[in-house]
N, C-alpha and C positions, 0 to 999 in steps of 0.2 A: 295268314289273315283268317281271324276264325271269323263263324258264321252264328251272329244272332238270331233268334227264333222265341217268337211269342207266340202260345197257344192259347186262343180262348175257348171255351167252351163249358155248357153250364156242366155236363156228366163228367166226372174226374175220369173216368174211362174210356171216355171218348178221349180227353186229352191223351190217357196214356197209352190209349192205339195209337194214336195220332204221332206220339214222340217217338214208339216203336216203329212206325213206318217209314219215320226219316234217317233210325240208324240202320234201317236197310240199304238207303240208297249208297251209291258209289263216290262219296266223295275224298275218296283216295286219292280217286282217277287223278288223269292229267300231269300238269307237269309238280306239284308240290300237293300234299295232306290238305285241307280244309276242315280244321277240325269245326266243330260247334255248341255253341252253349244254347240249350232251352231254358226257355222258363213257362208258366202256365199258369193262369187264372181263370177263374170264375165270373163272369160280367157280372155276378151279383154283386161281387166283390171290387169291382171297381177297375173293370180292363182300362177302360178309357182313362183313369187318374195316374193308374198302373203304366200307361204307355207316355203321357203328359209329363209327367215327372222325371221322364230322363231324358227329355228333349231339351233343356235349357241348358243341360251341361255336353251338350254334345254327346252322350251317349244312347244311341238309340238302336231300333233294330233292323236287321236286314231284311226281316220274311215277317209278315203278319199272318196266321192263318186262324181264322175266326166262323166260327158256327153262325147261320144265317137266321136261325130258330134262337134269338134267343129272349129272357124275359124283360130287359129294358130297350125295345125295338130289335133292330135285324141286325146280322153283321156286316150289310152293305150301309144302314145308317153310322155305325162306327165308324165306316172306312169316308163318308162325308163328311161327318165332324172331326176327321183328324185332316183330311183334305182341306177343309175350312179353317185349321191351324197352320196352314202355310207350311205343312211337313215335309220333307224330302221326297221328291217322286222318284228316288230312284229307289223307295220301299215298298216292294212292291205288296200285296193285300190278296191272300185267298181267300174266297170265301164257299163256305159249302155248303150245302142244305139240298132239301129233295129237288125232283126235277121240276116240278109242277114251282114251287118256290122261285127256280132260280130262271124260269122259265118268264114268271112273272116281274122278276127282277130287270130282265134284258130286255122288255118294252119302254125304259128309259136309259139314256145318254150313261152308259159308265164311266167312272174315272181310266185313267187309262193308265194307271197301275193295278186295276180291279182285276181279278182272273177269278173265274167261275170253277168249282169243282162237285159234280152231283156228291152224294153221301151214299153210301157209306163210301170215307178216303181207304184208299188203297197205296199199296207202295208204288205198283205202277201207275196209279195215276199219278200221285204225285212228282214223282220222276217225271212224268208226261209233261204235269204245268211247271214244273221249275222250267224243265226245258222251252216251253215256249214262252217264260218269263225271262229267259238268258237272250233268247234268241231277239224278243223283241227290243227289248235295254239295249244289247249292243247293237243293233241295227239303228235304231233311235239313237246311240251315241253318236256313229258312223257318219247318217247324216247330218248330224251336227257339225260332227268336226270337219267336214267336206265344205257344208257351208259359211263356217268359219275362215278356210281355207279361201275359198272362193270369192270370197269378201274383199279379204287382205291382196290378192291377188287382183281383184278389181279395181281397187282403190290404188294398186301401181301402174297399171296400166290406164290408168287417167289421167298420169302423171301427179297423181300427192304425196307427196314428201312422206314416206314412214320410216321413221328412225328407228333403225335397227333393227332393217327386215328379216333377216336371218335369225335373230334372236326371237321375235314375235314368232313367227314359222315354228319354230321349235317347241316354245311353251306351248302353242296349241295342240302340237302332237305331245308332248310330254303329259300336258291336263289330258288328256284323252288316252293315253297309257292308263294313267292314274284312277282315271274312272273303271273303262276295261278290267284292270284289276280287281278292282272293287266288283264287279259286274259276275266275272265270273265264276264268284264263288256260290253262285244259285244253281249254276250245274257245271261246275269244273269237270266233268268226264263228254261236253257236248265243244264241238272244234271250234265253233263258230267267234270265242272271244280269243281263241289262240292264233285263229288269221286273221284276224283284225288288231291284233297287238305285232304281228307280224309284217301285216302292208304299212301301223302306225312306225315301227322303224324305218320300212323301207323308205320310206315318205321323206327319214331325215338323215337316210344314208346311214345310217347305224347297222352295218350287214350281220355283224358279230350276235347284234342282239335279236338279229331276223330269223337265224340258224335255229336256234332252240325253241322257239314258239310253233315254227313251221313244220318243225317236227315233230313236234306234239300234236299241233294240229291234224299232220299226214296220220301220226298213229292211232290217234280217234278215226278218223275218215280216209283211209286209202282213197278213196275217189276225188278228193277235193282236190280237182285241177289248180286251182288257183295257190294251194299248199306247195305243189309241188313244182308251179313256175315261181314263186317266189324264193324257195328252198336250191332251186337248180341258178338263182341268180344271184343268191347272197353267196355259193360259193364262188361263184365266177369272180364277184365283187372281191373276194379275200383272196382269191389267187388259191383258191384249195382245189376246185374243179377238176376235172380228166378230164374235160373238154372245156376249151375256155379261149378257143380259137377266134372264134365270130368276137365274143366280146373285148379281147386283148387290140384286135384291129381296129373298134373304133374307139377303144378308148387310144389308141397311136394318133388318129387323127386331132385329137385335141390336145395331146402330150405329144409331139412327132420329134424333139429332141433328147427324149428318154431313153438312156441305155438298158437301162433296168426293162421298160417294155419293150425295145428288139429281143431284147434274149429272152425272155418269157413265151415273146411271138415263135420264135426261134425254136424252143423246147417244145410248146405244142405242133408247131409243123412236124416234129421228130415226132413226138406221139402218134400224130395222121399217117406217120411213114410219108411224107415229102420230103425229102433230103435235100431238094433242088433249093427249094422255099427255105427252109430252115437254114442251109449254109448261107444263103443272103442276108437274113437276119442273122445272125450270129457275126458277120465280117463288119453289118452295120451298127452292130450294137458296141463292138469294136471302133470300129473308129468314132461313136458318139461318148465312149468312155472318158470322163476327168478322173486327173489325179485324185478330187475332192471325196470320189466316193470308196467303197471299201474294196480293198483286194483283193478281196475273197471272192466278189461279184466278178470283179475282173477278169480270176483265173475259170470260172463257170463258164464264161465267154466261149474262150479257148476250150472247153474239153466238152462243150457244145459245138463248135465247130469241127471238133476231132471225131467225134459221136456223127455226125453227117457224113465225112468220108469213112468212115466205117458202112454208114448204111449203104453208100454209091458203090465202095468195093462190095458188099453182099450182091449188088445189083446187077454185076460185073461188069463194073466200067475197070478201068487198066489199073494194075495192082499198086500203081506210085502211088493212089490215095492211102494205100495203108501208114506207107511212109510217111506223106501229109499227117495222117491222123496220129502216129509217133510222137511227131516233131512239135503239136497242137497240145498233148498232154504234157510235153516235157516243159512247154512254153507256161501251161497250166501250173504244174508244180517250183517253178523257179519264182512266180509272183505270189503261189502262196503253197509252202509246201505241206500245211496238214488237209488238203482237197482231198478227201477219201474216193470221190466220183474219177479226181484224176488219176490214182492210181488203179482202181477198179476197172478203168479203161486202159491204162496204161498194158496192165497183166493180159486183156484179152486182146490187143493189138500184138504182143508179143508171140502169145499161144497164135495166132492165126498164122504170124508170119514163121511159125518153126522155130522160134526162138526159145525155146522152153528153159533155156537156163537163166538167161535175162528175168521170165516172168515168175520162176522162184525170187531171184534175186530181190525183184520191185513187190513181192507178194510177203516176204520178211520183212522189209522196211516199212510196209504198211500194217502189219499188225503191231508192231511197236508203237501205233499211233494210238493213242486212247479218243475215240470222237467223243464231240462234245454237241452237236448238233442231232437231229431229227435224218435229214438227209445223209449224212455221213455214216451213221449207221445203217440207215439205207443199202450205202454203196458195200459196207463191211460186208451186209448180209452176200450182197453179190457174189463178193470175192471169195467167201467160203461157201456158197453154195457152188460157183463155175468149178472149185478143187474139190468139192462133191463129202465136205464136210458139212453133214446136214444140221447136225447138231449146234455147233457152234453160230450158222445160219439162223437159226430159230432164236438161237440166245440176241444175235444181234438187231433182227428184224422185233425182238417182243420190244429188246432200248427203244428202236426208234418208234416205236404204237406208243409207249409208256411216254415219250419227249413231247408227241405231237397226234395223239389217238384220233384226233378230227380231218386228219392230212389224207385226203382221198388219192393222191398222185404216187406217194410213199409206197401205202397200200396199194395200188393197183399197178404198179412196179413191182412189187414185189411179185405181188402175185401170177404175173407175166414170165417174169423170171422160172417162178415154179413151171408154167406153163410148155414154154422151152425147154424144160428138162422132162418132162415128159410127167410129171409129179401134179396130177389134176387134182386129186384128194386135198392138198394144203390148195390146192390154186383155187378149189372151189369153196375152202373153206374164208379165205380171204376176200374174194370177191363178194361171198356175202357180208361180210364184215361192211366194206368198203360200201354193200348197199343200205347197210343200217346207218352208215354212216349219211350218206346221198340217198334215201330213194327215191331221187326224182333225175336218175342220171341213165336213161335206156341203153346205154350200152356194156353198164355194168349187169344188165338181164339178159343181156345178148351173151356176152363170156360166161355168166353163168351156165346156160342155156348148152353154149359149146362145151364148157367141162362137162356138163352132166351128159352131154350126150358120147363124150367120151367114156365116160365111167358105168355107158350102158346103162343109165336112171333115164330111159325116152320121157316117162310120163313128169320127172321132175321140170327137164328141159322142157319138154310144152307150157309148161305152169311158166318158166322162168320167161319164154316168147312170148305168152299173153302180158305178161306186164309191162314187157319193155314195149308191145304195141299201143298198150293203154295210155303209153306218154306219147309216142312215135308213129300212130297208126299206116304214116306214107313213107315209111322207110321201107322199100323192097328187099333189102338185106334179110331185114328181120321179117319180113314173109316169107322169104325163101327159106332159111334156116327155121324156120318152124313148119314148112311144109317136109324138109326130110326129116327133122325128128317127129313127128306124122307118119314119114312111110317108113322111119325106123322100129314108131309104135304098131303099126300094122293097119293106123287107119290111112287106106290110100284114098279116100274118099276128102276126107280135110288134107291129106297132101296134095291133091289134085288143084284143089281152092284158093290154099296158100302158095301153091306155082301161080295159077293164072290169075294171082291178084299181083304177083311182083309182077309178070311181064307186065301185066293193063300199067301200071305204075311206070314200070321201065322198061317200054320195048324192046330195045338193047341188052336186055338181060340174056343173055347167051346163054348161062348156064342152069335159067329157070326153065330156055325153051328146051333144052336138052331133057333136061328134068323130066319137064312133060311129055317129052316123047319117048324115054324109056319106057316110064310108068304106064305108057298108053301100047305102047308093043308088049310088056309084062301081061299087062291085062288080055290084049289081044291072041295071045299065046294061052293064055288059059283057059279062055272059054274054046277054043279049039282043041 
């Protein structure tokens, strides 16, 4: 969508500062190019007929910027006699002139597309007023379409018949995309029409289309909470999330005979490490299974519930779970046998029990598989990473980025993986990934934070614990964990802070109060 631009002013030179100043600004930025087309006249020459005459055919422009000094009246009288054409206000009208001018101008009512700019223009100013001509349009949409909203919704709840509320609902956030759009090409490098294009999906459940605005918007303004709760909910909504626990449980409550949601419930309790929780889900997601749905989901069931007495035996509850967890993937691969996850488990249930010729065995027959999914290469990666073929590892993890690059769970599985094997370099190189992918997911800053302070980068992991507090600030984990890589950096003074802000948080913290009492006998010791 390019960007129309009318210059008036009587000095050609002042226009062609004026054009030079605007291929300064940034409209690369954001999420797509903004190119633009100027054009320039003279009010001797007839700006006003200049502007009129492309009004009837619909082509008009987006930005007026017009000299307030000029010889047929000012350029605030222009922008009233095109006001008084019944023009589009969403055009908005610079106008510029000395201060003493514009000074005198602001003791009457302005239009309220009018934006003031002292002379001489500048790049930075101008950036300055597009910006707050962005800011204001969409905010003025905003409340439009809220009150549009508000309307329609009051009109149901008085009980009047509106045919085809869903449809009505829609078109209004669809027209109010449509304008946004339009909107932000006044300063497409400013966040403010990317989360407003972002809450307009969210509003009609469109999560897919919520993903890419909020992103954009995060990348303009790190700080924009509101980016980042909407960003950390449209994955939950799509089921991409690393944490997607809280909201999988009440969406059960309104779905409660989905198999498809126990076993999702089921996988994140395995993420949390509850293995109690997760095997209940997985047995229930099991018995709510029909024939009707796909087999594939079916045998996932199974090698979800084999994956939980895997965890119980790590826990050391009695070793027949291994056996359980056997008989779980063999049940797996009988309902569908290209499951790459069942065999990926399959081989490490074998390796645990001493079975090493078995997990060759089941470890040739799965590479014979060609996967055709995101997750199954996933699990490939596994299988040659646990036989410590790194190479072949990487070939299979880049398939599954390449099948499904937005899969945060994929990624931060993987990345785990690495972690386990003691391979923090690839681990921290994927977790960042996974946060370019989510950065509004704090415990992908937390893993960070832990590899790097494994790789002896303290100062990286502090950088990585201030951000995952900046979404998280009452999570005592991640105080604690930023107060030792603190006393790994040498400042004991902020490690000191960051203990006794977990305990105030979490009493119970045992091992923040330990913390502090080493570091306070360290201290104690040295000044003696």
């Amino acid at each position: 969508m390019s960007m129309r631009v009318l210059i008036t002013a009587e000095k050609q030179a002042e226009r062609m500062h004026i054009r030079s100043c605007l291929r300064e600004l940034p409209f690369d930025q954001g999420d797509s190019p903004a190119p633009f087309t100027i054009a320039e006249e003279a009010p001797s020459q007839g700006s006003l007929m200049f502007v009129l005459s492309r009004h009837p055919k619909g082509c008009f422009y987006d930005l007026i910027i017009a000299a307030n000094e000029i010889s047929q009246g000012t350029g605030l009288e222009l922008l009233k006699i095109l006001e008084g054409k019944d023009l589009s206000p969403c055009m908005p009208f610079i106008v510029f002139g000395t201060p003493g001018a514009l000074q005198e101008a602001m003791k009457n009512p302005l239009p309220e597309n009018a934006f003031l700019m002292e002379a001489p223009v500048t790049a930075a100013g101008l950036k300055e007023t597009l910006e707050k001509i962005c800011v204001h349009m969409v905010m003025c949409e905003n409340r439009e379409r809220k009150r549009e909203i508000e309307g329609l919704m009051a009109g149901l709840a008085a009980g009047k018949k509106i045919v085809n509320f869903p449809s009505q609902l829609d078109g209004i956030y669809i027209a109010s995309a449509s304008k946004i759009l339009h909107l932000k090409k006044h300063a497409p490098w400013h966040y403010l029409p990317y989360l407003s294009l972002a809450q307009i999906y969210t509003g009609c459940n469109r999560y897919d289309a919520v993903i890419p605005y909020a992103k954009t918007a995060i990348s303009l303004n790190p700080e924009c909470a509101d980016g980042h709760k909407l960003l950390a909910l449209a994955y939950k909504k799509t089921g991409r999330s690393f944490e997607e626990l809280e909201e999988l449980l009440e969406i059960r409550e309104t779905n409660p005979t989905s198999s498809m949601i126990s076993m999702r419930i089921g996988e994140a309790y395995l993420r949390e490490g509850n293995y109690r929780e997760a095997e209940r889900f997985f047995l229930e997601s099991i018995s709510k299974y029909t024939p009707e749905e796909e087999s594939r989901v079916h045998a996932r069931m199974y090698v979800g519930l084999g994956k939980a007495h895997i965890a119980a035996a790590d826990d050391g509850q009695n070793g027949s779970t291994l056996q359980k967890a056997k008989d779980e993937f063999r049940t797996a691969l009988k309902i569908y046998p290209l499951l790459m996850a069942a065999y990926n488990n399959l081989i490490l249930v074998y390796k645990k029990l001493g079975e090493y010729g078995q997990a060759t065995r089941i470890m040739a027959l799965a590479v014979d598989i060609t996967p055709n999914t995101a997750e199954d290469w996933g699990s490939m990666f596994e299988i040659f990473l646990a036989d410590g073929d790194e190479e072949k590892a990487k070939f299979c993890l880049n398939k599954a980025i390449r099948f499904d690059p937005e899969n945060q769970i994929i990624i931060c599985t993987a990345a785990e993986a690495y972690v386990r094997q003691g391979i923090f370099a690839e681990a921290l190189s994927l977790f960042e990934r996974a946060a370019e992918v989510n950065p509004s997911d704090p415990r992908l800053y937390n893993f960070l934070g832990i590899c790097s302070r494994q790789l002896n980068r303290h100062q990286l992991a502090i950088g990585y614990y201030h951000k995952a507090l900046k979404l998280d600030p009452n999570d005592p984990g991640l105080h604690f964990n930023l107060g030792t890589a603190c006393l790994n950096a040498g400042e004991k003074g902020a490690a000191r802070r960051e203990y006794e802000t977990a305990l105030k948080l979490s009493p119970d913290f045992n091992e923040a109060r330990e913390a502090l009492g080493n570091l306070s006998t360290q201290q104690s010791a040295q000044k003696e």
